[in-house]
DOTITI-758795 format. One line per field, with one value per residue: residue number from 1; x negated, y, z of N, C-alpha, C, O in turn. Coordinates in steps of 0.1 Angstrom, whole numbers, plus 5000, padded with zeros to 4 digits. Example, Ala and Ser with C-alpha at 12.3 -4.5 7.8 and 13.67 -1.06 7.14 Angstrom:
<recs>
seq: 1/2 $
nX: 4868/4872 $
nY: 4943/4978 $
nZ: 5078/5071 $
caX: 4877/4863 $
caY: 4955/4989 $
caZ: 5078/5071 $
cX: 4868/4871 $
cY: 4967/5000 $
cZ: 5078/5079 $
oX: 4858/4866 $
oY: 4967/5011 $
oZ: 5085/5080 $
</recs>
This chain:
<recs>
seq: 1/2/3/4/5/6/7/8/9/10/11/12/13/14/15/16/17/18/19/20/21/22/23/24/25/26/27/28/29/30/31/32/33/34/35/36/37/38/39/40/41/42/43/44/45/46/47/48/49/50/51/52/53/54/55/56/57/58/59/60/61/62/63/64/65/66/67/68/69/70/71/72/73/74/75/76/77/78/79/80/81/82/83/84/85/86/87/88/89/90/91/92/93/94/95/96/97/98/99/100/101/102/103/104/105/106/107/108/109/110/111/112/113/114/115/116/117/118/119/120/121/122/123/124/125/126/127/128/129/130/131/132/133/134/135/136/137/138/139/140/141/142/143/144/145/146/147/148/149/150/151/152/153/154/155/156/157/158/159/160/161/162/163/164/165/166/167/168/169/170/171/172/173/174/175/176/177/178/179/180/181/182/183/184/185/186/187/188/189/190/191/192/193/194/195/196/197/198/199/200/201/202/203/204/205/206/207/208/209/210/211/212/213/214/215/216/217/218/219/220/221 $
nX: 0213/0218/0225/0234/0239/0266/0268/0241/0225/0205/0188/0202/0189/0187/0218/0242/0258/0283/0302/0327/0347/0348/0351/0317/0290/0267/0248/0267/0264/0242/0217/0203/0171/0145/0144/0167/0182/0194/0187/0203/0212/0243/0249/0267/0283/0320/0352/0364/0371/0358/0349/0331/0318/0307/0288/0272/0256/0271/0285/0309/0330/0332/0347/0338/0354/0356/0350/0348/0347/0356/0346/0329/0308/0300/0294/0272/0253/0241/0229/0208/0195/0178/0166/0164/0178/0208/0219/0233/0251/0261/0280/0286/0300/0291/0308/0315/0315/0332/0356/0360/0360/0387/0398/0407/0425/0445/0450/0443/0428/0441/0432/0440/0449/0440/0421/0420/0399/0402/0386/0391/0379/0364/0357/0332/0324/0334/0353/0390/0416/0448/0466/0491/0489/0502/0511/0520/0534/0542/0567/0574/0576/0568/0538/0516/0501/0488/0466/0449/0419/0402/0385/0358/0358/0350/0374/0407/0434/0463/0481/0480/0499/0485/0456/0425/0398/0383/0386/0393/0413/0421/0439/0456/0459/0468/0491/0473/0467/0476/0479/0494/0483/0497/0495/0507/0510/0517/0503/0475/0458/0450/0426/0406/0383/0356/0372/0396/0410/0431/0461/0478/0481/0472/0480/0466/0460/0454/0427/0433/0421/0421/0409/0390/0375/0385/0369/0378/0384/0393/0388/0399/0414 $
nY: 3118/3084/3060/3031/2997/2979/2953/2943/2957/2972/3001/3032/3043/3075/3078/3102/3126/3143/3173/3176/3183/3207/3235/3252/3274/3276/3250/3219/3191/3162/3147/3109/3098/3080/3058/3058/3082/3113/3147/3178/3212/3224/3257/3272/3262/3249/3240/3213/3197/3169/3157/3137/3125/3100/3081/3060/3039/3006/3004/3010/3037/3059/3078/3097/3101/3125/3146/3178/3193/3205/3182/3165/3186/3186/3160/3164/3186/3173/3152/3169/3185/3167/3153/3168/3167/3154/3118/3103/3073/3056/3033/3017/2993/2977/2974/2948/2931/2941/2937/2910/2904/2914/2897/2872/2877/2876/2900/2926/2955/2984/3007/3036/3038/3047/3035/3024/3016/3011/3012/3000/3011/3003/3026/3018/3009/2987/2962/2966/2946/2934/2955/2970/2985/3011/3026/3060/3082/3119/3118/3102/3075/3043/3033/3017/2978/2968/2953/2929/2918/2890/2876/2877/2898/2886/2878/2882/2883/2870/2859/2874/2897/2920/2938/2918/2903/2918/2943/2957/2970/2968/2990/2989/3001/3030/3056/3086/3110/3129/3109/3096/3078/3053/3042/3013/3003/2997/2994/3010/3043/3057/3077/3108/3095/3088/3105/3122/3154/3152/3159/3146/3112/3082/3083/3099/3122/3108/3110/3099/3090/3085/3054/3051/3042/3048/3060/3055/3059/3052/3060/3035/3036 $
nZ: 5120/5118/5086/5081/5067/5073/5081/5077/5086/5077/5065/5051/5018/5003/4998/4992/5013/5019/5031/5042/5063/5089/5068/5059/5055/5024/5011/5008/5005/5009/5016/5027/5040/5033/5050/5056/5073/5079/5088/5104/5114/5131/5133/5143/5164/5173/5181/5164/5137/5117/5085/5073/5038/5026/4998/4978/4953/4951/4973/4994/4988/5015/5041/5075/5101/5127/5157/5172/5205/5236/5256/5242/5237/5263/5269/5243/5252/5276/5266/5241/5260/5276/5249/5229/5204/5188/5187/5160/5149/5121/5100/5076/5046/5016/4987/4976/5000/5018/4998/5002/5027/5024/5010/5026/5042/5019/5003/4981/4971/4961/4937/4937/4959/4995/5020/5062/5082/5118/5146/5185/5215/5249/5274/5281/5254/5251/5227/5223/5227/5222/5212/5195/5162/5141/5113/5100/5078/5070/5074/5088/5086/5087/5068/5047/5051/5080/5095/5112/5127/5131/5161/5159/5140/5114/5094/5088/5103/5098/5115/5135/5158/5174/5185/5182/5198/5190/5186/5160/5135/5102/5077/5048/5016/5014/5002/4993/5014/5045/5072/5103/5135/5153/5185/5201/5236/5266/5289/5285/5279/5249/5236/5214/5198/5175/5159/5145/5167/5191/5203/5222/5235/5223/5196/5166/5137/5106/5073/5043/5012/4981/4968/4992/5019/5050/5080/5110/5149/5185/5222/5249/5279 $
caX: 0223/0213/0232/0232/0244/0273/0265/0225/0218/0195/0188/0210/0186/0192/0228/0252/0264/0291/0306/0344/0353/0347/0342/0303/0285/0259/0250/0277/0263/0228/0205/0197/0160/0138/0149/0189/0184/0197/0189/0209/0216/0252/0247/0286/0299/0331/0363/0368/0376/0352/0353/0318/0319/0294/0289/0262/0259/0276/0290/0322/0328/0335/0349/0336/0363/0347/0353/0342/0354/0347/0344/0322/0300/0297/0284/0256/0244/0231/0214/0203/0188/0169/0159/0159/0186/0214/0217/0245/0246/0273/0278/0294/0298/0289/0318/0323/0318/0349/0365/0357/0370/0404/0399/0407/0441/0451/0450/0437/0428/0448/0422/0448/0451/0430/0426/0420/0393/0402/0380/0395/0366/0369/0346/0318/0321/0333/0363/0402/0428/0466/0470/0500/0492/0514/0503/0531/0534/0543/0580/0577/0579/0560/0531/0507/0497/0484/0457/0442/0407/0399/0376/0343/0357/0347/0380/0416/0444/0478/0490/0479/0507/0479/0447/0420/0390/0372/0393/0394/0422/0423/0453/0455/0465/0480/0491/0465/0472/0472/0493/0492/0482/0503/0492/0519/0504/0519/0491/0466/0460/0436/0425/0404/0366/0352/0382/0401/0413/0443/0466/0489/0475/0479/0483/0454/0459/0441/0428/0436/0415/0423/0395/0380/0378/0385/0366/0385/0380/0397/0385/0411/0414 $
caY: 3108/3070/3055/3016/2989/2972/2932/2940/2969/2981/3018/3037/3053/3082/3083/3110/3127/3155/3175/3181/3195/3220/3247/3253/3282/3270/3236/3207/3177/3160/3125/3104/3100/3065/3055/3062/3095/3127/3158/3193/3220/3232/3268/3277/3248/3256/3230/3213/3181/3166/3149/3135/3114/3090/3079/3051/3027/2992/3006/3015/3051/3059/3090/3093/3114/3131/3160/3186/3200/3210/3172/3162/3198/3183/3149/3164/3195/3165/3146/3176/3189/3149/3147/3181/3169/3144/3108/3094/3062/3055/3020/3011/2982/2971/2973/2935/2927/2949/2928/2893/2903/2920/2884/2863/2884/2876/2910/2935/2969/2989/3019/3047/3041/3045/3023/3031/3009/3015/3005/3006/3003/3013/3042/3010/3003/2971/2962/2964/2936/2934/2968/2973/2996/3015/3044/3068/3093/3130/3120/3096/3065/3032/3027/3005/2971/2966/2939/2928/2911/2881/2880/2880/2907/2878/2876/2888/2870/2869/2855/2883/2913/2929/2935/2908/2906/2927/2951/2962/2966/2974/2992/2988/3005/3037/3065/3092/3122/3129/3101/3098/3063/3054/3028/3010/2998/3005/2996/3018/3055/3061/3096/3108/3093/3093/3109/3136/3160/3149/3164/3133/3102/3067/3093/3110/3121/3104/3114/3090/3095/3071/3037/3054/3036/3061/3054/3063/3052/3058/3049/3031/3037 $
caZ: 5119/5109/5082/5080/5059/5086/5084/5078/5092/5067/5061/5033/5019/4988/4999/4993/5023/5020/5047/5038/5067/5085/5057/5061/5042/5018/5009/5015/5003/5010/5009/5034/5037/5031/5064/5063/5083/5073/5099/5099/5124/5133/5136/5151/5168/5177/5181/5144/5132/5109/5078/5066/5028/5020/4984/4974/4944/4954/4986/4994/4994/5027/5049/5086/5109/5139/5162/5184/5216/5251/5263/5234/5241/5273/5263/5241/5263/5277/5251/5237/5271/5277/5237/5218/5192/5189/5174/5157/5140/5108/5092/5061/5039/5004/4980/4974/5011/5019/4993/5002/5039/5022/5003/5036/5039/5007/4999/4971/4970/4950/4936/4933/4974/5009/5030/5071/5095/5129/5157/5197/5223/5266/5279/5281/5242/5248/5218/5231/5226/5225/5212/5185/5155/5128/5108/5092/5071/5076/5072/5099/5078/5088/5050/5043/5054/5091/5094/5127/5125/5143/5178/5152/5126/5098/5089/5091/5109/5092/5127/5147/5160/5176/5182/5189/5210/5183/5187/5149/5124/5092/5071/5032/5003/5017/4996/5001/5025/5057/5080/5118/5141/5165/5188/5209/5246/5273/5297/5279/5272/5238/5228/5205/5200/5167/5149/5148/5176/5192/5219/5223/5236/5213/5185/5164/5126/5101/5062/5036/4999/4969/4966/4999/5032/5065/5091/5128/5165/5194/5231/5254/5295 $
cX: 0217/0224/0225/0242/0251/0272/0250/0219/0209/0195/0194/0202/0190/0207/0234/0263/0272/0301/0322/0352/0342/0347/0331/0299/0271/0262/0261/0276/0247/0222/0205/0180/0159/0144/0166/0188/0185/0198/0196/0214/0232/0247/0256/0287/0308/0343/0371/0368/0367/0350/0338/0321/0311/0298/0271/0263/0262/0281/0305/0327/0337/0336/0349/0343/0355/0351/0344/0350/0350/0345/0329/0313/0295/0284/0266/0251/0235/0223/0202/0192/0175/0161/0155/0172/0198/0215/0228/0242/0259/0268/0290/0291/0295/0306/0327/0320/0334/0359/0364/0361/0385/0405/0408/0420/0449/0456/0437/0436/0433/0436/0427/0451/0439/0431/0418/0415/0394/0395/0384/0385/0374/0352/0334/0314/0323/0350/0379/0406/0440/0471/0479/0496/0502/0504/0516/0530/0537/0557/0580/0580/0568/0553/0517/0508/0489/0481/0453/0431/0408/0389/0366/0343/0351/0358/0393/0428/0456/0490/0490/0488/0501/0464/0437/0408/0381/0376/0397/0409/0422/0438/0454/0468/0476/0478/0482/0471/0469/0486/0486/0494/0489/0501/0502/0511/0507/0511/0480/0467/0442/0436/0415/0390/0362/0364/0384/0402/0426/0453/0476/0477/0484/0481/0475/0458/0445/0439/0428/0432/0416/0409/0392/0384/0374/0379/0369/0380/0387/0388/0397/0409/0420 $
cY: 3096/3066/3042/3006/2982/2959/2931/2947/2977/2995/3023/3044/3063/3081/3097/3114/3142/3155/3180/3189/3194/3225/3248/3263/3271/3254/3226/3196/3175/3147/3124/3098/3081/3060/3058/3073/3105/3139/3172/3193/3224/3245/3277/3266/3256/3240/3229/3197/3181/3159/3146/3125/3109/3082/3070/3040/3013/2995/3014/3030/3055/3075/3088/3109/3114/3142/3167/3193/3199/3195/3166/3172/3192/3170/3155/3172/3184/3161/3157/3184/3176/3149/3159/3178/3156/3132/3101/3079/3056/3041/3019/2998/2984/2966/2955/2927/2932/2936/2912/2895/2905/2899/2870/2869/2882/2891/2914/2947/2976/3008/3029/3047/3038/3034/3029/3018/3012/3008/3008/3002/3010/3024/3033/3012/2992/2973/2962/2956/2943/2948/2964/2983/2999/3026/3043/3075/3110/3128/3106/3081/3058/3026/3021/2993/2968/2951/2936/2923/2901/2887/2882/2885/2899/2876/2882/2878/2873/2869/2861/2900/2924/2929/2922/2909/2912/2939/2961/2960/2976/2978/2997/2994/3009/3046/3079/3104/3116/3120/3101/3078/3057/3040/3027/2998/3006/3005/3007/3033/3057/3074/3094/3102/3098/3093/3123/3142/3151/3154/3156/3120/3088/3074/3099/3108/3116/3105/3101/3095/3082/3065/3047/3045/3046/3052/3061/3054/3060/3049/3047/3035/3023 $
cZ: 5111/5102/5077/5077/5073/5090/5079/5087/5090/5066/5050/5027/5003/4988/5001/5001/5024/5029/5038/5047/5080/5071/5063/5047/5037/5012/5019/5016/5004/5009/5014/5026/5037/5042/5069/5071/5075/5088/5096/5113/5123/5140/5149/5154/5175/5174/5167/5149/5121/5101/5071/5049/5026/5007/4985/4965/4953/4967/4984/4995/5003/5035/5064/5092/5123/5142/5169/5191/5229/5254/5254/5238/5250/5272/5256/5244/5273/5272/5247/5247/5271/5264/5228/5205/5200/5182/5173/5143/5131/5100/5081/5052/5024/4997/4984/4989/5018/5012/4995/5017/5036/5020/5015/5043/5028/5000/4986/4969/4955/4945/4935/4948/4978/5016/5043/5076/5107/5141/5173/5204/5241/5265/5278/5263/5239/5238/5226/5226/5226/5223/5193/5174/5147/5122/5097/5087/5075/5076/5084/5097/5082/5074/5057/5050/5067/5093/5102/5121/5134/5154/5168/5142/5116/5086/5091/5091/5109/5111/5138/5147/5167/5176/5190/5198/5203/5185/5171/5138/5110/5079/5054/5024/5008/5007/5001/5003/5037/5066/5099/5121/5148/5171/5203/5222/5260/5289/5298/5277/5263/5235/5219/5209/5193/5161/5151/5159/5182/5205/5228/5228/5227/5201/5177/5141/5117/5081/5054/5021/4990/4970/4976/5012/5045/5075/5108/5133/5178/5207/5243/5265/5301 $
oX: 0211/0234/0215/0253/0244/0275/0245/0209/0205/0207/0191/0206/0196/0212/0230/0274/0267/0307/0323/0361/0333/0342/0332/0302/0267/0272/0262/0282/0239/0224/0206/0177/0167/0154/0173/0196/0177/0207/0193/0219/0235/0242/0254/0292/0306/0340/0379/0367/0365/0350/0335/0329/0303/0309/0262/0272/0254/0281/0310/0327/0349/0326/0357/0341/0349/0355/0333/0358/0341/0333/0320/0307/0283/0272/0255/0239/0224/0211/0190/0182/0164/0149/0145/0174/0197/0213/0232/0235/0267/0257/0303/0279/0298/0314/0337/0324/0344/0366/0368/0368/0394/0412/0415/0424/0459/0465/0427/0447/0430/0437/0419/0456/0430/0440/0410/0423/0383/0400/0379/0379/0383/0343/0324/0302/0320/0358/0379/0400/0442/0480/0474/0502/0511/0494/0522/0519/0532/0562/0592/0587/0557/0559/0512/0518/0478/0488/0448/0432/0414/0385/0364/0334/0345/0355/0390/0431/0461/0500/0495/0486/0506/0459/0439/0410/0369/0367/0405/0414/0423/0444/0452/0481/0486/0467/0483/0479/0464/0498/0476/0500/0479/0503/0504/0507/0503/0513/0477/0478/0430/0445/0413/0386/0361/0368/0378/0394/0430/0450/0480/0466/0496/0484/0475/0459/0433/0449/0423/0439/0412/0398/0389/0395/0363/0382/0362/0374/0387/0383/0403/0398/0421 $
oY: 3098/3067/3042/3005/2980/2955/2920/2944/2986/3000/3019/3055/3057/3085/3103/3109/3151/3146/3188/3198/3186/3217/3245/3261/3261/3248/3225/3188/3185/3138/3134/3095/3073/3055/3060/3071/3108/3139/3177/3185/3228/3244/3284/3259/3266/3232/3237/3190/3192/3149/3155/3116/3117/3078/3074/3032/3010/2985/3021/3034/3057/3082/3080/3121/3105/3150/3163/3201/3193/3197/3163/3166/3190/3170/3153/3171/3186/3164/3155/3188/3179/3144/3159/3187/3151/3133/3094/3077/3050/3038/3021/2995/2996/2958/2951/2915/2925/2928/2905/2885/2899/2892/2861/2861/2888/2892/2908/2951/2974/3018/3037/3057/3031/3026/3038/3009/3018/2997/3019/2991/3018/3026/3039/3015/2985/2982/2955/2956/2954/2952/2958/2993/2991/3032/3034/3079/3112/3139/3103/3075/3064/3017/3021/2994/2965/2940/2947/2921/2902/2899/2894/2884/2905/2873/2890/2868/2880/2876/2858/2910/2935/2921/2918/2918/2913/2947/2970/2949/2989/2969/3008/2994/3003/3047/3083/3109/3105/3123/3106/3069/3053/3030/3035/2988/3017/3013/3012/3037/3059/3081/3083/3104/3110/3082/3132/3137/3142/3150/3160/3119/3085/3065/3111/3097/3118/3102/3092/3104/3071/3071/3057/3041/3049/3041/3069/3044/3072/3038/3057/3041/3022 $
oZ: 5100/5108/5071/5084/5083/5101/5077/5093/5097/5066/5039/5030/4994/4977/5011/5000/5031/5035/5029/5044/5082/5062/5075/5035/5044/5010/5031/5024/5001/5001/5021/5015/5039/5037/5079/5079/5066/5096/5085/5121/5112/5151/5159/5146/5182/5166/5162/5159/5116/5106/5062/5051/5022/5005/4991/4967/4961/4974/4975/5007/5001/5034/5069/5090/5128/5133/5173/5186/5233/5256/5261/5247/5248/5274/5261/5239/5277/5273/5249/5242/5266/5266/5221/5198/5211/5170/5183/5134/5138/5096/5082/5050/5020/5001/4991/4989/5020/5018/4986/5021/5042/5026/5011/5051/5027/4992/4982/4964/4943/4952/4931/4951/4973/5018/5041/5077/5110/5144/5176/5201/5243/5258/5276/5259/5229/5240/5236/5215/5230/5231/5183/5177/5145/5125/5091/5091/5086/5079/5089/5106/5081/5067/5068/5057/5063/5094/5104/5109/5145/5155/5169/5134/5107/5074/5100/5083/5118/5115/5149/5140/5167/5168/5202/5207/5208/5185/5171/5135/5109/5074/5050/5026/5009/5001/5012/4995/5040/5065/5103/5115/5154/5165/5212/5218/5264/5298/5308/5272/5267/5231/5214/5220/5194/5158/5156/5167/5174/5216/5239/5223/5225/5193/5182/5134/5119/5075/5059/5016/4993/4972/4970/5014/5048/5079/5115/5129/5179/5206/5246/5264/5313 $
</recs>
């Protein structure tokens, strides 16, 4: 896995990379090397939801959700056949960049809440539009703040009810636990990408950790 700075692209290196979930015997937490890469074997794969943390001075500390399951298996029985391993590539920001985009929402992160980046892409990778979000709680209650980004994710557009041609939105200062996404499109069916499991389409639970920023992804049809 490469981990890289998201508006440089620079390598993280000497970051702190703990695995939260699965459970995993032995060691949980590890470094990225001079070069932002950190390598490790899954021994058992088996159908999990994954919750990676990343921790680095001046960066935001960030939780990367990820799954596994027969579709995904599928995917890298390939790769792994063609290359011998698999390669994932993870971006995160620099604290006070985070906050100098919240800045352009007139927002502020509250440090006792999460906040949740959600990115929609199609099966190409290219970003979705006009897609509605919410995110609720376990009681079914509409929390936090729902932000759209503009077309060049530089900034965040008060005036937008959905999403733009970046396809990104971001949702501030939720109470931390576990809430669910719900994205309202009735053109569209999203399932899971990089996130959780999900057996509902438009729907995928998502973790929420005080000052941490979640990082999900669904891909659209």
């Amino acid at each position: 896995a490469f981990f890289e700075d998201g508006l440089t692209g620079a390598p993280l290196k000497k970051a702190s990379i703990c695995v939260e979930e699965p459970e995993i015997e032995g060691d949980t937490c590890f470094e990225t090397n001079f070069n932002g890469i950190l390598n490790w074997t899954w021994e058992d794969p088996r159908k999990s939801n994954f919750l990676l943390r990343f921790t680095l001075e001046d960066y935001m500390p960030t939780v990367f959700t990820g799954r596994y399951a027969e579709d995904i298996a599928a995917v890298w029985a390939e790769e792994i056949a063609a290359y011998g391993y698999i390669e994932l590539i993870y971006t995160t920001f620099q604290r006070a960049d985070v906050e100098n985009v919240m800045s352009t929402g007139n927002l502020t992160m509250d440090a006792t809440k999460g906040h949740v980046l959600l990115n929609l892409v199609t099966p190409s990778g290219f970003p979705v539009s006009n897609v509605k979000v919410q995110l609720k709680d376990s009681s079914g209650n509409a929390v936090g703040k729902v932000n759209y980004f503009n077309s060049s994710m530089s900034s965040l557009d008060a005036s937008l009810k959905s999403t733009s041609a970046s396809g990104a939105t971001v949702i501030t200062n939720i109470e931390p636990g576990e809430h669910t996404i719900e994205l309202i499109d009735d053109a569209r069916e999203c399932t899971p990408w990089f996130s959780w499991n999900s057996d509902e389409a438009n729907t995928v639970q998502v973790p929420v950790q005080a000052d941490t920023l979640t990082r999900t992804g669904l891909v659209c049809q």
